[in-house]
N, C-alpha and C positions, 0 to 999 in steps of 0.2 A: 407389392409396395406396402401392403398393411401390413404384413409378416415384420418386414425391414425396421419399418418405424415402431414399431412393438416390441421389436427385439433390441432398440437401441431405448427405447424407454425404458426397459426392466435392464439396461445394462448402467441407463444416466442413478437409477435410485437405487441401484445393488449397496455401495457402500451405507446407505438411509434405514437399511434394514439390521442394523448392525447399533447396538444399544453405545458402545460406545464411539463411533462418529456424531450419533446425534448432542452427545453430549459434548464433542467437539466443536460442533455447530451453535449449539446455544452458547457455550462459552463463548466463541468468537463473534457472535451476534451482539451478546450483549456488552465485552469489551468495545464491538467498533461503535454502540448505541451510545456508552456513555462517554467516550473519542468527540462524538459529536455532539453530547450536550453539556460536555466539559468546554468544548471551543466557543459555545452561548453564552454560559455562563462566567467563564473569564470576561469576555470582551465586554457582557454587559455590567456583569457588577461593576470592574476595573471603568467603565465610561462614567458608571452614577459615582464611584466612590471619588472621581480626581476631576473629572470632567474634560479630558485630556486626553485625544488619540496618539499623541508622543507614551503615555503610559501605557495606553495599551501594547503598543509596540514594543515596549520596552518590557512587560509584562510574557507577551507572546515570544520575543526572541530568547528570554530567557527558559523556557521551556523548550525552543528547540535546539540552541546549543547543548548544553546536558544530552539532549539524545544526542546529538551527532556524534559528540565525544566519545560517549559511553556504550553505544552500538557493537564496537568492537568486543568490548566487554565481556555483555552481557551475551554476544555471541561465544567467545572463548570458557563461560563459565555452564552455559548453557551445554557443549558437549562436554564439558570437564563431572557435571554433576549431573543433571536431568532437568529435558526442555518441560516437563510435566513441575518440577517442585517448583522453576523457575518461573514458569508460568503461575502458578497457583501463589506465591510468594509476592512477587509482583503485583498482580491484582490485587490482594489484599491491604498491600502498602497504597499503590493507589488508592483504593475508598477510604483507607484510614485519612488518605492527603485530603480529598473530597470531603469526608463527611469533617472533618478538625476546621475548614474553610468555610463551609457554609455553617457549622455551632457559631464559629466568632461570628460571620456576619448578621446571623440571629440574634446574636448579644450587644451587637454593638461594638465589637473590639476588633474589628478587621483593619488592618491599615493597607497604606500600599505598599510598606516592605514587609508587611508578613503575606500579601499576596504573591509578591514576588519573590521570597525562598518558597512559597508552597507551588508555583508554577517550576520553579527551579527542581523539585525536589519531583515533582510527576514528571518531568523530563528525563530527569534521570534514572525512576525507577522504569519510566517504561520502552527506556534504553535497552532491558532486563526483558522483556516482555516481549516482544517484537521479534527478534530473532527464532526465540523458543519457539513462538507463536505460527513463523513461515517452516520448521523443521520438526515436530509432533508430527506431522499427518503422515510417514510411514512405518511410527512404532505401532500406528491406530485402525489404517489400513494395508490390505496385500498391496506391492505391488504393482499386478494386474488390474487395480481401481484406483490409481492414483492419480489416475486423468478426470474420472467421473467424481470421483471425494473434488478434487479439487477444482470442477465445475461448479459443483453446487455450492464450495465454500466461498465461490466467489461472486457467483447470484447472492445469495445471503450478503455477504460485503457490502457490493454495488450498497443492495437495497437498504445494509443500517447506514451506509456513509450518507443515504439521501435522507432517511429517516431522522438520523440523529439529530441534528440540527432543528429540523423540524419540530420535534417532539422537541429537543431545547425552545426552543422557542412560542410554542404553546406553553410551557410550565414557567418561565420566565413571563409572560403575556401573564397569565392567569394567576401565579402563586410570590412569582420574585424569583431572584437571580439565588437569593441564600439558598430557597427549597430545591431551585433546580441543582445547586451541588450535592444536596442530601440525596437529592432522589441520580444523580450521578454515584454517590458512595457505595448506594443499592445496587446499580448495576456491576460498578465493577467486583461489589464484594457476591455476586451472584455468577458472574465467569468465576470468580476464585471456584466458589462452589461444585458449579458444573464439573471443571477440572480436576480437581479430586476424585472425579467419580470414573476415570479413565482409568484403565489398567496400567499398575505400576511399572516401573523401568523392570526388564530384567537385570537380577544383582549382577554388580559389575565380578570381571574376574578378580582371580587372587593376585594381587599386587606382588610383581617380582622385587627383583633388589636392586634395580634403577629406580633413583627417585624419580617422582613424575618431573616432567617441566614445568617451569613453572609459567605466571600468567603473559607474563612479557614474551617468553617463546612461544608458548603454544597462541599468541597472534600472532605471530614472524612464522608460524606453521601454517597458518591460516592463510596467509599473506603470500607463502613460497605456492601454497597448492594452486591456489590459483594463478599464480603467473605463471607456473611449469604447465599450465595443462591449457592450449588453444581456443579449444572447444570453450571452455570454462571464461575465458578470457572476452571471446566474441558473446555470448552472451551476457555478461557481463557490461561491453561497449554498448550493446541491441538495446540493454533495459537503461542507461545513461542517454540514449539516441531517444527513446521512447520519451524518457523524464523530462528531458530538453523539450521536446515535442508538446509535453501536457503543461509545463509549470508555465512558461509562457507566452507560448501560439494560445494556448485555448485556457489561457487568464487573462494576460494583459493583448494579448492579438485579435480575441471576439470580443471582447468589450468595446476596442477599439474600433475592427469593422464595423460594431454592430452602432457604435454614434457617431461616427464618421463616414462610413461607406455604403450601409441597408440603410432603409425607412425599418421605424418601430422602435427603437431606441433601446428602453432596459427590456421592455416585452420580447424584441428580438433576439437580447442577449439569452433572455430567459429560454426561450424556444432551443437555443443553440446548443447550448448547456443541456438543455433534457432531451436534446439527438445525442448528443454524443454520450451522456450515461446510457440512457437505452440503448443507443447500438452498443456498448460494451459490457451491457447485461446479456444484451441478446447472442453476441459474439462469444461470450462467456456458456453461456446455455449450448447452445449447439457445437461447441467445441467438444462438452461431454457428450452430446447425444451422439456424435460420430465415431466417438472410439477411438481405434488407433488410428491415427492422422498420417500426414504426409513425412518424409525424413523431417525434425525439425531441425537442421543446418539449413535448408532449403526453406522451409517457414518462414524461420528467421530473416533470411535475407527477402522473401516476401512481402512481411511484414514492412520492414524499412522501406522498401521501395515501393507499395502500396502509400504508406503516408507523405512519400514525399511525389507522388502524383497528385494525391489531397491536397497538398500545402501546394503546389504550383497552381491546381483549382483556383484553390481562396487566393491566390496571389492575383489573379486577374480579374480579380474586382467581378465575381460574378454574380446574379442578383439572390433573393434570400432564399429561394429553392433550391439551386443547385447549392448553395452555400451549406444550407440545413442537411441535404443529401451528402453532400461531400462528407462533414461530420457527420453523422450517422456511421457511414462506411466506416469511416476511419475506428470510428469507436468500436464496429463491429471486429474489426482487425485485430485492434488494440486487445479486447476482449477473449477471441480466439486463439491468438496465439499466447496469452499469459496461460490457459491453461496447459498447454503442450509443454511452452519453457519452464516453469513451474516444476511442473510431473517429474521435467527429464534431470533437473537437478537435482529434486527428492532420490530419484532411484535410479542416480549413475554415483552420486558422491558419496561413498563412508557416512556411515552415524555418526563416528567419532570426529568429525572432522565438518560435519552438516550446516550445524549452527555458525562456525568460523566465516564459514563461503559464503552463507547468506546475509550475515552479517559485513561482510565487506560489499556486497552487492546494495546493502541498504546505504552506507557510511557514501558510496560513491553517487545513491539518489539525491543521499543530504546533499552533497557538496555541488553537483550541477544545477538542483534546481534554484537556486540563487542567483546563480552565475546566468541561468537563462532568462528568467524574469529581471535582471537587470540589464542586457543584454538587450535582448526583447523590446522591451520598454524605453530603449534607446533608440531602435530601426524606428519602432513604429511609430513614434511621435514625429519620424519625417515622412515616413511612406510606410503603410500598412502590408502593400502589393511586399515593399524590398524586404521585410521582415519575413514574409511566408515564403519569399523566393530563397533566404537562406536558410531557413530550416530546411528548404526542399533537400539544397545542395547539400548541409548537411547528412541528411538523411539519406540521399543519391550514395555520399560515398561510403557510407556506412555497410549500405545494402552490396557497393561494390566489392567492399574488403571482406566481407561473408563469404560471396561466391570465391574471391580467391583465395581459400584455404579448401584444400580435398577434405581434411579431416573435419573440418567443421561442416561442408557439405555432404559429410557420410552418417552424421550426428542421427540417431533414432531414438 
């Protein structure tokens, strides 16, 4: 037994040994660091500067249309040229956005339409960023570690998406909302950094005498591969089934149990929220320690039908323990199986074609988790129980339509 777990320990840190994953890691640490103390510092300056949560709103939704939009994009341009320049580019533009926004607000010359082209303008660069950022990790690692690189890169995640904010929020507390965009420009101009330090693209071939296609085609390439291909397609719906599942069961559905249905109120919310990160840290972690895993066609449709026995749980009004356990599980799930479906997208799809798929997989998160948080937000303002009873459903058939495809149940 000690052999076992020994040997899966030196198999979870093999890619850590490897000068250039760590510097993949610090990039992405400190991109998702300043993710979350760019969301501090929007919301709080934008509140002192208008006094207005209609601004904030308006503030915040213009940075994430620009991404939605430009997702495609920045995914089509990303294998057209390199997820590494893309990446590094990006980041940079960002700090420039950051550090240009917290000078004015030091000076006094910040308004609310220059904060809102500059939230307008990090949406869109990091339209550019995001794609590149999910399709890097097989020029960086084999293969054979694409499971365990992308365990650990997603323990790291978890932990800056809890951190960020946090640390926003002490430096906002302690310094002002101006400092903390400075001290955001620092982080992202410090991914730039790290990413430079990665080994360059291999040169592309010698360009024959077809001109390339251009950016409109190669998304309608992007666009054709994943609908011609099943496999691609079900995961694809799995990770919309999951979106659905997080943006509004477990925003507007535990807030709601937790003032409405438990004792404890925001304390309870708060509890529920750090089961369900932890079990999907934890879920994350032992996903690499195990290796190669189960067929993931079969995961997948596990996956789904594991959450929607959860959400039948929470539907039946049960009290804050099973409730808290229920989430946990779920998050461990959640957790788990992102690193297999991850992996298997990294190292079944084309390079040249990487960024495209993933990019369309992200354009389709934008667009549900809307749809479910308002959605959501509708059940549960009559019945909290009918709201997790149709995510179940959801989810039920999701898990059904997995199992009935063979080729998506032979998926490894």
């Amino acid at each position: 037994m000690v052999n076992v777990l020994t040997d899966a320990g030196t198999r979870l840190w093999a890619p850590a040994r490897q000068s250039s994953f760590r510097m993949l890691w610090l990039a992405q640490a400190f991109s998702l660091l300043g993710d979350g103390v760019s969301y501090i510092a929007f919301a709080w300056v934008t509140l002192n500067l208008t006094g207005s949560s209609v601004s904030l709103a308006y503030v915040l939704a213009l940075q994430a249309i620009p991404r939605a939009l430009l997702t495609l994009v920045g995914g089509s341009l990303s294998d057209r040229w390199s997820t590494r320049r893309m990446m590094t580019l990006s980041s940079w533009a960002r700090s420039a956005v950051m550090i240009a926004v917290g000078s004015a607000a030091l000076t006094g010359s910040l308004t609310l339409p220059l904060l809102c082209v500059a939230a307008a303008v990090f949406g869109a660069v990091d339209a550019f960023f995001q794609p590149a950022r999910a399709s890097i990790l097989p020029t960086v690692v084999s293969a054979e570690q694409l499971t365990q690189a992308n365990s650990l890169l997603g323990v790291g995640s978890r932990v800056a998406a809890v951190a960020g904010p946090a640390v926003g929020g002490l430096i906002v507390a302690g310094a002002g909302g101006e400092v903390a965009f400075l001290i955001d420009g620092l982080c992202f101009a410090l991914c730039g950094l790290f990413v430079t330090r990665l080994p360059a693209p291999a040169p592309a071939s010698a360009p024959g005498k077809q001109a390339e296609p251009g950016l409109l085609d190669r998304i309608r390439e992007g666009l054709h591969y994943v609908w011609q291909d099943p496999r691609i397609r079900t995961v694809l719906v799995v990770d919309m089934a999951v979106t659905f599942c997080y943006s509004g069961p477990f925003t507007v559905g535990l807030a709601t149990m937790a003032r409405n249905d438990l004792t404890g109120g925001s304390v309870t919310l708060g509890v529920l929220n750090g089961a369900l990160a932890g079990g999907a840290m934890l879920g994350t972690l032992v996903g690499g320690l195990v290796g190669k895993g189960p067929r993931v066609g079969l995961l997948i449709a596990a996956l789904a039908g594991w959450l929607a026995v959860g959400m039948v749980v929470l539907s039946l009004g049960t009290g804050i323990v099973v409730a808290v356990g229920t989430v946990l599980s779920m998050g461990f799930a959640i957790g788990f199986q992102g690193v297999y479906g991850l992996s298997w997208i990294q190292g079944n799809i084309p390079g040249d074609v990487l960024s495209r798929v993933i990019s369309v997989d992200m354009v389709f998160g934008y667009a549900i988790a809307p749809l479910s948080l308002v959605l959501c937000g509708a059940v549960a303002s009559h019945s909290t129980g009918a709201m997790f009873a149709m995510v179940a459903a959801v989810l039920a058939l999701t898990a059904l339509g997995t199992l009935a495809s063979p080729s998506v149940r032979e998926m490894r």
